[in-house]
BAMI-126066 format. One line per 8 residues: their letters; for each residue x, y, z of N, C-alpha, C. Coordinates in steps of 0.1 Angstrom, whole numbers, m for minus. Atoms other than C-alpha are relative to their C-alpha. Last residue first. Example, Ala and Ser with C-alpha at 12.3 -4.5 7.8 and 13.67 -1.06 7.14 Angstrom:
BEGIN
sa> m9:m11:0:137:m11:71:m8:11:8 | 9:m12:0:123:m45:78:9:12:0
END
This chain:
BEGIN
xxxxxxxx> 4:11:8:229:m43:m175:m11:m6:0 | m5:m6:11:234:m3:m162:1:m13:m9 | m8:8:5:208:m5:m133:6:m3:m12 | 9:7:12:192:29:m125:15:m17:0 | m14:5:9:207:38:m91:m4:m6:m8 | 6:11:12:174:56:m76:14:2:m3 | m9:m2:9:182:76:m40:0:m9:m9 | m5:17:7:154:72:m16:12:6:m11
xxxxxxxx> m3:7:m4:136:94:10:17:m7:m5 | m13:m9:m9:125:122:m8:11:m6:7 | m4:m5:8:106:100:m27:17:3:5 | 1:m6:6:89:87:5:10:8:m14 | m11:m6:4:81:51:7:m1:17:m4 | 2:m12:7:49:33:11:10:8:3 | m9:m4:m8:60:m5:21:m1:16:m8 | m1:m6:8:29:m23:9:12:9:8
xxxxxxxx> 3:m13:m8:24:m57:27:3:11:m14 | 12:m12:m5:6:m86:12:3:10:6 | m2:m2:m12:39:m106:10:m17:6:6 | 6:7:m11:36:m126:m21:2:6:13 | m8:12:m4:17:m111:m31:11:3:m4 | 0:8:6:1:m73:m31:9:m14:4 | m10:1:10:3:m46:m3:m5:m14:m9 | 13:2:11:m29:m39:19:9:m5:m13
xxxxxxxx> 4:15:0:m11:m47:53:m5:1:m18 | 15:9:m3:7:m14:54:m2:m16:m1 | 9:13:7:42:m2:60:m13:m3:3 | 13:8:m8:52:36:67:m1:m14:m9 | 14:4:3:76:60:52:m3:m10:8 | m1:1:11:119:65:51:m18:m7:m3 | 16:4:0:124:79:84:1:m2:m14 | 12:m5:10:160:76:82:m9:0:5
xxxxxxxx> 16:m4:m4:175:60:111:m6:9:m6 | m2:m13:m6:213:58:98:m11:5:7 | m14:m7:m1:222:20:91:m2:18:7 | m7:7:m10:187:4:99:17:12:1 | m14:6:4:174:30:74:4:m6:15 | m13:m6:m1:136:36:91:7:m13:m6 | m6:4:5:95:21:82:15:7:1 | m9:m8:14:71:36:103:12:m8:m4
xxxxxxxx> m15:0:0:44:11:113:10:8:m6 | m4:2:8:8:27:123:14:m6:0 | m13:11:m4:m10:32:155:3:0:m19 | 8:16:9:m36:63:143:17:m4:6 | 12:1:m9:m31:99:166:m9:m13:m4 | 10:m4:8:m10:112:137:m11:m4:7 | 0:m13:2:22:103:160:m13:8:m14 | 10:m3:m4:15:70:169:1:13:m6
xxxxxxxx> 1:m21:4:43:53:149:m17:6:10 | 16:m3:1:54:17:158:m2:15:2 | 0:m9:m13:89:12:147:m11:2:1 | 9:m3:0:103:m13:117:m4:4:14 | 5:2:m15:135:m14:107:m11:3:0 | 8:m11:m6:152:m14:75:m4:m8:11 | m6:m11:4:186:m32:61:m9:17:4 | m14:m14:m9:187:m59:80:m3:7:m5
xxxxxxxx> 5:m7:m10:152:m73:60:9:4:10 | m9:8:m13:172:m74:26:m10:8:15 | m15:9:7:161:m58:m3:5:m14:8 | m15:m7:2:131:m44:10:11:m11:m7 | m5:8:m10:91:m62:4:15:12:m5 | 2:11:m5:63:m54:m15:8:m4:9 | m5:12:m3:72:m17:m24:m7:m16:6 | 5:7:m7:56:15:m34:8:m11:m2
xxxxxxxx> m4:13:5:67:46:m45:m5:m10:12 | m12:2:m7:44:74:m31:2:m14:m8 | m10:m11:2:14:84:m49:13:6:5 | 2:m15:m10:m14:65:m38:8:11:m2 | 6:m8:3:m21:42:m69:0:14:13 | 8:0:m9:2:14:m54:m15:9:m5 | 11:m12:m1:20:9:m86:m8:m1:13 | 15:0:5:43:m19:m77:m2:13:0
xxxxxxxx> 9:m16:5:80:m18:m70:m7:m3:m3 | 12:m3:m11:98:m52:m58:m14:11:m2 | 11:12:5:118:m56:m92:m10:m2:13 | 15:m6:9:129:m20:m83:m13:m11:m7 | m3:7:18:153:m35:m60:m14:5:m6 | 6:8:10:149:m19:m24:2:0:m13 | 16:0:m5:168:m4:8:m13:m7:m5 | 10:5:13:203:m7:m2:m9:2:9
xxxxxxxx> 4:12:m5:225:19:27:m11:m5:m12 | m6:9:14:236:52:5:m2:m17:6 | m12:4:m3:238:74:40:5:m12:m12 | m11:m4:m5:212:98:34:16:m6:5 | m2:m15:6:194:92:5:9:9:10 | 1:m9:m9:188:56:15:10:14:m6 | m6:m1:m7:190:36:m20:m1:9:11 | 5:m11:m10:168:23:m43:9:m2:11
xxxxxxxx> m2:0:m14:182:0:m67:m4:15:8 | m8:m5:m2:174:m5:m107:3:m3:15 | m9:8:m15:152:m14:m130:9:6:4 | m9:5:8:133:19:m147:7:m14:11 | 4:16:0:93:21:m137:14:m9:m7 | m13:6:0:97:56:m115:m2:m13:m4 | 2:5:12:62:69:m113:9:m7:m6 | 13:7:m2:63:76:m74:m5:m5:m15
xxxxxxxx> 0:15:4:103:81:m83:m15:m7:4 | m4:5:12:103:119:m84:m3:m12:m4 | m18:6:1:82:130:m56:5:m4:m12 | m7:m8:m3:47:150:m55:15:m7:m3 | m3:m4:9:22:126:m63:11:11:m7 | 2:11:10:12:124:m29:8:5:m15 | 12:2:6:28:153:m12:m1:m14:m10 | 4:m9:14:59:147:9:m13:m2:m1
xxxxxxxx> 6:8:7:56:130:47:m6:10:m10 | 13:m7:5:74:149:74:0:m12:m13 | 12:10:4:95:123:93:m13:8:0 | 10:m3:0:120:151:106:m18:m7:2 | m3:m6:m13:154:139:96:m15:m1:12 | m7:10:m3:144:118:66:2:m1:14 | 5:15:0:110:139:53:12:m12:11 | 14:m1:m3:124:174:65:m9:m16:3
xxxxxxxx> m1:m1:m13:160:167:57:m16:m1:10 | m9:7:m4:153:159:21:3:m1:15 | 13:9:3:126:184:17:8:m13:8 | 12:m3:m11:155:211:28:m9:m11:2 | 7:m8:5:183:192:5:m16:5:12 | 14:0:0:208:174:27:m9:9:m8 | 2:6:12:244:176:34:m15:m7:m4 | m9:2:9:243:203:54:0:m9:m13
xxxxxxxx> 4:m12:9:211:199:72:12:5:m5 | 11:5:13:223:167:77:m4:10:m8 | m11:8:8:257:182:98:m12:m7:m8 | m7:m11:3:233:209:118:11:m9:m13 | 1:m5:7:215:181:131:2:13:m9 | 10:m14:m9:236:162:146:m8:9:m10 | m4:m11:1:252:128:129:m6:11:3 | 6:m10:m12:254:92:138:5:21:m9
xxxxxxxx> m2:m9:6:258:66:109:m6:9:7 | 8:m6:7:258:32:128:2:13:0 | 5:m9:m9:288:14:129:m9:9:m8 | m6:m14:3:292:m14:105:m7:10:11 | m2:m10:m14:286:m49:108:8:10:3 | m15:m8:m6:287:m68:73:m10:7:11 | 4:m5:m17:266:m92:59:9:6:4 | 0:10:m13:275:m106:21:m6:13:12
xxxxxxxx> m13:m3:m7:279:m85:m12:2:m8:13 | m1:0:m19:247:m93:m29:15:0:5 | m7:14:m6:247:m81:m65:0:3:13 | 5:11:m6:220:m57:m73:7:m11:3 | 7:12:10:237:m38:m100:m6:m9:9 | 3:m9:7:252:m7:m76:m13:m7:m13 | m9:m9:7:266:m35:m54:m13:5:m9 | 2:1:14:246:m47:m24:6:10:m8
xxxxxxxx> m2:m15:11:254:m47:13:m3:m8:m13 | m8:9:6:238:m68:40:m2:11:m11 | 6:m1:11:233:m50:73:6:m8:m13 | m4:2:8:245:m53:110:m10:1:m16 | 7:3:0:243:m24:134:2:m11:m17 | 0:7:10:269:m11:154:m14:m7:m6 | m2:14:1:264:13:184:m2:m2:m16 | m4:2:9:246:48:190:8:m17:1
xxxxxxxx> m11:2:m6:215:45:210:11:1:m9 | m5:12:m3:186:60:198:10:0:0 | 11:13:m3:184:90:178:7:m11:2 | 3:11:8:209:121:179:m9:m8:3 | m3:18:m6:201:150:195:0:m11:m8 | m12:2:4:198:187:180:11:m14:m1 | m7:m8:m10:162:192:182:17:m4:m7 | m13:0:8:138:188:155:10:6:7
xxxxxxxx> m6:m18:m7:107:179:173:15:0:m6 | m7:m4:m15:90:152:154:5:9:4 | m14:5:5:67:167:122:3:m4:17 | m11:m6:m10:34:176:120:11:m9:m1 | 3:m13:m1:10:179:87:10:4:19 | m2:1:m15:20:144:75:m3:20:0 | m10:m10:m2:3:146:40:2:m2:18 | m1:m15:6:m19:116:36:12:9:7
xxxxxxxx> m12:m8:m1:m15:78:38:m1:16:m7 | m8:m8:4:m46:56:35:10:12:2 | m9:6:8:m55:32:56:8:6:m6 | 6:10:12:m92:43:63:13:m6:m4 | 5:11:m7:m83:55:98:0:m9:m14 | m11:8:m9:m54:79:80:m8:m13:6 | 1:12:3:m77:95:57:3:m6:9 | m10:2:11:m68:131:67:1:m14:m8
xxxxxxxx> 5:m13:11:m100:143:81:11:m9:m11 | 17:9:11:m99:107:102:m3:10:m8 | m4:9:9:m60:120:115:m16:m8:m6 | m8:m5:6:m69:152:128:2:m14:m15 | 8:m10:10:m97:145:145:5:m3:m15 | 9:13:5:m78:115:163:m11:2:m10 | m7:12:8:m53:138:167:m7:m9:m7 | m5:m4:13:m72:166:182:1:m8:m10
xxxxxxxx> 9:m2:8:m91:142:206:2:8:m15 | 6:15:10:m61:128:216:m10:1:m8 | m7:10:10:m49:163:221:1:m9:m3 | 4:m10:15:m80:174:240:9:m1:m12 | 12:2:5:m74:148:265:m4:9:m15 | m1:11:11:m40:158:269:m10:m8:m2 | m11:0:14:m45:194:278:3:m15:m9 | 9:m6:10:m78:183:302:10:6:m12
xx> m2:m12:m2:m53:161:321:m11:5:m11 | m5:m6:12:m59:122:322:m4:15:1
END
């Protein structure tokens, strides 16, 4: 091992026990992936199950996945928005709209409108990002092992467009015990209208 990446594990590993990270908890991402021009992963079909606007299940469908450069997000995208989805910066605690959010409804990927979760899953976590027990449908996210803060963690992506859309833990409530920490920025809330 090189004395430049030695000192970057050691960074990281600094980096991430200032910021809680060994203890579990989820702080401010302070680096981001490299924001090049390239799409992610392969492109191809990927199947998902849709839901209407009210939580009705629609069935399975196999739809091509939602490829676009980045010059075409950062278009339709608000800066934060691109940052967190694009990016996988990680808003401030307390910082997002829906971390208090207690209306029923649907949580939706913010960049391509794919379901993600039902608000009847939503718990208070107390950290300051919406928080989940479980997604709508397990097509609908993916789960990726994250090193990048110098702690193994799982990041949580939109199957349909590869969001970064937050991290799952183990600490979550029943019945799953996980906690699917979500960023705001992430998610598009469709209050439900019955």
């Amino acid at each position: 091992m090189n004395e430049i990446t030695r000192r970057g594990l050691i960074f990281g590993a600094a980096t991430a026990a200032a910021c809680g990270l060994l203890a579990g908890v989820e702080r401010v991402s302070i680096w981001a992936f490299a924001d090049s021009d390239a799409i992610e992963d392969d492109p191809g079909s990927v199947k998902i199950v849709k839901f209407s606007d009210d939580g009705a299940w629609l069935g399975i469908f196999t739809l091509a996945k939602v490829r676009k450069n980045k010059s075409e997000w950062k278009k339709e995208l608000t800066p934060l928005q691109y940052d967190v989805t694009r990016r996988a910066v990680t808003e401030f605690a307390f910082s997002g709209a829906l971390y208090d959010q207690h209306a029923l409804g649907l949580y939706r990927c913010v960049d391509c409108g794919n379901a993600l979760f039902d608000s009847k899953s939503k718990f208070d976590s107390g950290t300051g990002w919406p928080s989940f027990w479980e997604p709508i449908a397990a097509e609908n996210v993916r789960e990726k092992k994250d090193f990048s803060m110098g702690v193994l963690r799982t990041e949580v992506k939109c199957t349909l467009c590869d969001a970064h859309l937050g991290h799952v833990f183990t600490d979550g409530p029943a019945p799953t015990g996980l906690r699917y920490c979500m960023n705001s920025a992430a998610l598009l809330f469709v209050p439900r209208k019955s």
